[in-house]
Each structure stands twice: as C-alpha cells, then as structure tokens.
C-alpha positions in Angstrom: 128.9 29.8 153.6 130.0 28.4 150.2 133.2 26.7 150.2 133.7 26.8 146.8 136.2 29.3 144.3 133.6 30.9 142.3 136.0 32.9 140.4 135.7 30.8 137.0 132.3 29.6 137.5 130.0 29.1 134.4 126.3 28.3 134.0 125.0 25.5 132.3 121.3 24.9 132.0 119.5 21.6 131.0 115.9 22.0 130.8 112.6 21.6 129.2 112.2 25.4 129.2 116.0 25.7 128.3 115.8 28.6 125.9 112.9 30.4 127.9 115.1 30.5 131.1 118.3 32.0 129.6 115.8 34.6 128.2 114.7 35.5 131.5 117.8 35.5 133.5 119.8 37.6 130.6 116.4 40.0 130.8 116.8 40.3 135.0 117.4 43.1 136.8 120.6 41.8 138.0 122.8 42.2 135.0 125.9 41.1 136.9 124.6 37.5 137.2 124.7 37.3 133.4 127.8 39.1 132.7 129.5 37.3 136.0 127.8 33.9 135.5 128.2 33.1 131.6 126.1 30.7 130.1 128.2 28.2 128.2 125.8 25.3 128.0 121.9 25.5 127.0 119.8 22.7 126.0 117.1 20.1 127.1 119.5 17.0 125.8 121.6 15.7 129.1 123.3 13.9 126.2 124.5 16.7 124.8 126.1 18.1 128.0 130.1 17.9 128.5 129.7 17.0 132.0 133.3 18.5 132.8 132.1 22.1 132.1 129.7 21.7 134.8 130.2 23.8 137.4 126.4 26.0 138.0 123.6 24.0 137.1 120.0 25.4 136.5 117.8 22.2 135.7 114.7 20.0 135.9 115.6 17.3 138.3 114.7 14.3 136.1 117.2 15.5 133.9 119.7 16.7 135.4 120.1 13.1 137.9 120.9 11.7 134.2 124.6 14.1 134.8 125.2 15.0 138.1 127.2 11.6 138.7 129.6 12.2 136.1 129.8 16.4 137.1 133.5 16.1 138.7 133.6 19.8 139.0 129.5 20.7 140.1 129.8 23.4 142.9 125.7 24.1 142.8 122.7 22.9 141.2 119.3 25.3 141.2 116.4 22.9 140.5 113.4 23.9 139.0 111.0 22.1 140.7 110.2 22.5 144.7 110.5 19.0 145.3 114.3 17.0 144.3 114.0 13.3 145.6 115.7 12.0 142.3 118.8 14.3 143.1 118.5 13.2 146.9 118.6 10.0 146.0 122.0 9.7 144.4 125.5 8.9 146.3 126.8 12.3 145.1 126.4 14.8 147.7 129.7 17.3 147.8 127.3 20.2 145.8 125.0 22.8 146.8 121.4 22.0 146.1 118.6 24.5 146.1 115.0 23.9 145.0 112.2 26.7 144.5 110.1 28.4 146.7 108.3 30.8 147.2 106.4 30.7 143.9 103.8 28.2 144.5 101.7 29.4 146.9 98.9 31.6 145.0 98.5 28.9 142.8 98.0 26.0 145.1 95.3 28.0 147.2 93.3 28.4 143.6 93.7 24.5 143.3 92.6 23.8 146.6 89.6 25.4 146.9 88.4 25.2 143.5 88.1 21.6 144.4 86.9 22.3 148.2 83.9 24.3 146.9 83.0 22.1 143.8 82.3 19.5 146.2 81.0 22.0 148.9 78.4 23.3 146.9 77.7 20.0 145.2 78.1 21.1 141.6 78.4 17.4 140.6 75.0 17.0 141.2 73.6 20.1 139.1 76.2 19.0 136.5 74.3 15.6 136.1 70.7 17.3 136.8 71.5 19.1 133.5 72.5 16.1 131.5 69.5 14.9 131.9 67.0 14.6 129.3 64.4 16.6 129.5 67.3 18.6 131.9 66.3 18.2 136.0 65.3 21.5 138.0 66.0 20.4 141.2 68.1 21.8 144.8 70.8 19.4 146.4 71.9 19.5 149.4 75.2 21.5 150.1 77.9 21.5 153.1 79.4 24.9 153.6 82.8 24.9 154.2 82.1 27.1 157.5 83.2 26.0 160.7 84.8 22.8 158.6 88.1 21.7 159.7 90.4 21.6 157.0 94.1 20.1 157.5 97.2 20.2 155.9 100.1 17.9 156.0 103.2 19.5 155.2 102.6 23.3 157.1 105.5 24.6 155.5 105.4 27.4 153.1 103.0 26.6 150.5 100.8 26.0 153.2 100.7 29.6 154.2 98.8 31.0 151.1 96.0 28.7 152.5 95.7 30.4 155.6 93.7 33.8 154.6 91.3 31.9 152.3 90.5 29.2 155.1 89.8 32.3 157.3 87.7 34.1 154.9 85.5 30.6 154.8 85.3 30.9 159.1 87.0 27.5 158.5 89.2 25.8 161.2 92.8 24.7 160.4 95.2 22.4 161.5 98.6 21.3 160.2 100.9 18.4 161.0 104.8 18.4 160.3 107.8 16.4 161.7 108.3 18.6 165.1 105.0 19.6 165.6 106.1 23.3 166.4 103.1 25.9 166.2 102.8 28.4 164.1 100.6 31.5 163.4 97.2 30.7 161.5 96.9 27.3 162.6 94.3 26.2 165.5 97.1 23.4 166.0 100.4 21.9 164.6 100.5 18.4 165.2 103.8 15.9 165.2 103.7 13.0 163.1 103.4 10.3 166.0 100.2 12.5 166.5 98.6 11.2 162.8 95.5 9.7 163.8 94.7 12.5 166.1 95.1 14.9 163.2 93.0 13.2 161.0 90.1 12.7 163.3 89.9 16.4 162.6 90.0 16.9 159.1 86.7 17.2 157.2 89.2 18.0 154.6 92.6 17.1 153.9 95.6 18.5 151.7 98.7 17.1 151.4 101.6 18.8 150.4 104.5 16.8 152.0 107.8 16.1 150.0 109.1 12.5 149.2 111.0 11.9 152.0 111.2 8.4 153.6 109.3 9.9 156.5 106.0 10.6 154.0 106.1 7.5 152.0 102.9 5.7 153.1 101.9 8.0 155.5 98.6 8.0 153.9 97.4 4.8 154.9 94.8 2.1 156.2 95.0 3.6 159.9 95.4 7.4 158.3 92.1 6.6 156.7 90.0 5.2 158.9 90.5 8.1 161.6 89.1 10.4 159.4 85.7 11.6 160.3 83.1 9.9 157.1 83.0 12.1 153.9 86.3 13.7 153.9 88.0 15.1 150.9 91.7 14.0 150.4 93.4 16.7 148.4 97.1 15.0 147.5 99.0 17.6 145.4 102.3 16.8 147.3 104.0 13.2 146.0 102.4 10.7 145.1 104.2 8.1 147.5 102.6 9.4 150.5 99.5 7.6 149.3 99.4 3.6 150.0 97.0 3.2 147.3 94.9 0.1 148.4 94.2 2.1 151.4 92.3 4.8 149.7 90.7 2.5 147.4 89.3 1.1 150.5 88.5 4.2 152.2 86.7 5.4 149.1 84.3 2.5 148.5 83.5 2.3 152.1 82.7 5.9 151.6 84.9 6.9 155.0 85.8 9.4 151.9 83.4 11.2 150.0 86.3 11.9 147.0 89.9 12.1 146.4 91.9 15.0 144.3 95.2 13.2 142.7 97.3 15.8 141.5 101.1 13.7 141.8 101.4 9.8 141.4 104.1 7.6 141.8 104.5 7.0 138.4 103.8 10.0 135.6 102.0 10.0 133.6 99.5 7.6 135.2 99.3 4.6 133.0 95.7 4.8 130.9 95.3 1.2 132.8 95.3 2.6 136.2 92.6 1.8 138.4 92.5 5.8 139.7 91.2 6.4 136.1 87.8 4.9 136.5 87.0 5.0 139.8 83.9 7.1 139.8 85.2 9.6 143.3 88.6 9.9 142.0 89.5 13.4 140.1 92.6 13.2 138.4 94.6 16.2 137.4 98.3 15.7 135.7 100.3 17.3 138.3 99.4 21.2 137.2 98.4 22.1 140.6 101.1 24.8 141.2 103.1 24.9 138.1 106.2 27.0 137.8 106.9 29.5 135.0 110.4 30.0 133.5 110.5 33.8 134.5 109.7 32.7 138.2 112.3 30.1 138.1 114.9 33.0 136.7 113.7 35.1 139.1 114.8 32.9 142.5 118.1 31.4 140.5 119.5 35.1 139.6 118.7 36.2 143.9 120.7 32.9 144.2 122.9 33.3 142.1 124.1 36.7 143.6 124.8 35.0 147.1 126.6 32.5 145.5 128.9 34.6 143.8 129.2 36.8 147.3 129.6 33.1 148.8 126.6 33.7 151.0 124.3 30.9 152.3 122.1 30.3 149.4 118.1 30.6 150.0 116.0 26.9 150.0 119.0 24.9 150.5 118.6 21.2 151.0 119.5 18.8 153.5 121.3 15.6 151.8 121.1 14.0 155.5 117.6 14.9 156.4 116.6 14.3 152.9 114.5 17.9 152.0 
C-alpha cells in the first residue's frame, strides 16, 4: 500500500515525448486521472524543472536521474522505459518506482525471429549470390529452426510472447532466471548456478535480462564456450551482460555463427567500435521493442488510478533486489 497523502499531488513529466504523453493521458479513458492528477510541469529540459513541485513523475530514466536527488517531495516516479538501472543506482530510495510492462512483447517476438529465420534460411548468402556480377543462381544450405533449441535468459514477461511462435517452429525452449522456478511453455527453467548447462542447450540464444549486478558479465568466456558451435546470440536486454572480449573470441573461433546487438553499454556505439566491423556482428540501435507514447499513457493512467486509491501500484521495483 502507498504511504503517501495523495491529496495534493501533481504530475510533472520530463521526457523526450513530453508533449505527446500529456496528449495521450488527457485523451484516456480515465478522465479522473487528468482532472485528479493535474499536470503542472511538461517538458524534456530537467533544467527547467522546479524540483520542489515534484511530487508524480512520468519520465525517461536518463533524465529524470538528472532530478530525482534534489525531488524533496517525490512520492512516485513512472518510468518509461522497462529497464531503470540509472534510477536504481542512486542513494535516494524513499519513492515509488514503476517501470513498463506489458507492452513489449509483440514487438520483441518480430525482432527475434526476424533475425532467427534470416540466418535460418541463409538469406545472407542469396543476398551476396545477387551482388554478384553476372548475379549467381545457386541453393545454400539452410538449418530449419525445427526441433532447434532456442533459450532465453531472462523468462520473465517479454519472454512469454516468444512462447507461441517457438511452438509454431516445433522448436524446443528453455529459459534460465535467478530461482530457476518452472513455468508453462518452457521444456526447462534453469537457475543461474545452472549457466553452462543451459547454454549447452541453446542453438540459439536471447537475452533479455535487466542490468542488475547479477547479469553484468554473465555472458562470458565460460558462457560461450558451452554453447553447442554455430549458435546465434540474440542480446536485446543490456548491454553489460556481455563481456565483450568473450564474444569477440567466440565469434572468430566460430563457437558462434553471429551475434544480434540490440543494447550496448555505451549508446550510441562509438563509430570506432570494434562491433562495427566485425563481419558476424548485426548491429541494431536499441529499436528492438520500442515503446510508444500512447502505450506509455496507457500503463501510467491504470497506475495512476491505484495510486490515487493508494493501492499497490503494478511493476513496482525492488530498490534492494535491484529490478
């Protein structure tokens, strides 16, 4: 339950999308958010934010960990992104955080196996039969994703909009998380002390843990080299899961056949990076399941209801546990 007054509560929201998300949460079904919730501060500048007015935030983590120190008065902040390491990262902790859910799934299903059936079907390879000149007519050999083994790290809710399409392909799944509890669609759940047995599964491999200090580096030297040879490494969860001289090495000794890089530890990649070049790295600029501002209005207005009926708010985070 909330234990804060919510009687004179205000909404302030500092975002890229600023203007788009007042839109949407004034255009919501629930009109008693609006009307109950006033917006009194709207921008994408944290400078121009009077901190002491602060009490409901709606805002893009990297932004709003520029004010949340100085927010004396901050009761909740709704983040707009799934993911909040910068906000979990500060000393400040006597708020209500929520993050988004919920919203990603469909989307990160389309990433994932756009990616699993370019490589499945070898398009690569027709691509560069046609760039020849005179152009190449010519087969290639394929592996069908049937009876493959994809896993996921991070079986949490994303993860579930995998589940049907995996099916459909008569492919085999396995997820790890922190407890290794089983759930429903997956062949097996394994714990993280259970990594290398996991990955000695995989043909393919998606990882959509958060930043936690639990995930950072998980993806490493002895991750790697218990893969079975020509995996695919899908990372579309953060980009400090990855130790990055470990893929490198897995790569050029071809333990993996290619690597998707959707987040990176630094964004944007610097043009210098060695993931640029390398010729079985695919690079996409964190897009894989991108939020819209009328989703994002959609889950803060439902939250913003139970917080003004001080009810537990939905995708809470854990300041202790980090997530």
């Amino acid at each position: 339950m909330s234990e804060f007054d919510t009687s004179n509560s205000t909404l302030t929201i500092l975002s890229r999308d600023a203007k788009a998300l007042e839109h949407w949460i004034n255009a919501h079904e629930s009109h008693s958010v609006a009307s109950s919730l006033p917006i009194v501060q709207c921008t994408d500048n944290p400078n121009a934010i009077d901190k002491q007015r602060v009490s409901v935030l709606l805002s893009d983590p990297d932004l709003a960990v520029q004010i949340i120190p100085q927010c004396k008065n901050l009761q909740w902040c709704q983040s707009t992104w799934a993911g909040n390491a910068p906000l979990l990262a500060l000393e400040k902790n006597d708020y209500q955080l929520t993050g988004i859910k919920g919203i990603f799934g469909k989307l990160m299903r389309e990433y994932v196996f756009a990616h699993l059936l370019y490589f499945s079907r070898n398009i690569p390879t027709f691509q560069a039969n046609q760039a020849q000149s005179p152009p190449v007519w010519c087969g290639s050999t394929r592996s069908p994703l049937i009876g493959k083994t994809l896993g996921v790290l991070g079986a949490g809710d994303i993860a579930k909009s995998l589940i049907p399409v995996a099916q459909s392909f008569d492919m085999k799944l396995v997820g790890l998380t922190r407890s290794g509890a089983q759930q429903a669609g997956y062949e097996r759940i394994y714990s993280v002390d259970e990594l290398e047995r996991f990955a000695s599964r995989c043909d393919a491999v998606v990882n959509l843990m958060p930043d936690t200090p639990g995930t950072r580096g998980i993806l490493n030297r002895v991750f790697f080299r218990a893969l079975p040879e020509n995996a695919i490494l899908i990372n579309a969860g953060r980009g400090s899961a990855i130790v990055e001289s470990a893929l490198l090495e897995a790569l050029d000794c071809g333990r993996l056949k290619a690597a998707i890089l959707d987040v990176f530890d630094i964004e944007p990649l610097p043009s210098n990076h060695t993931f640029w070049h390398h010729p079985n790295i695919m690079i996409t600029a964190h897009t894989a399941a991108e939020s819209s501002p009328e989703d994002v209005a959609s889950v803060f207005c439902t939250n913003a209801k139970r917080f003004l009926n001080n009810e537990p708010l939905m995708y809470q985070f854990d300041f202790a546990k980090g997530y």
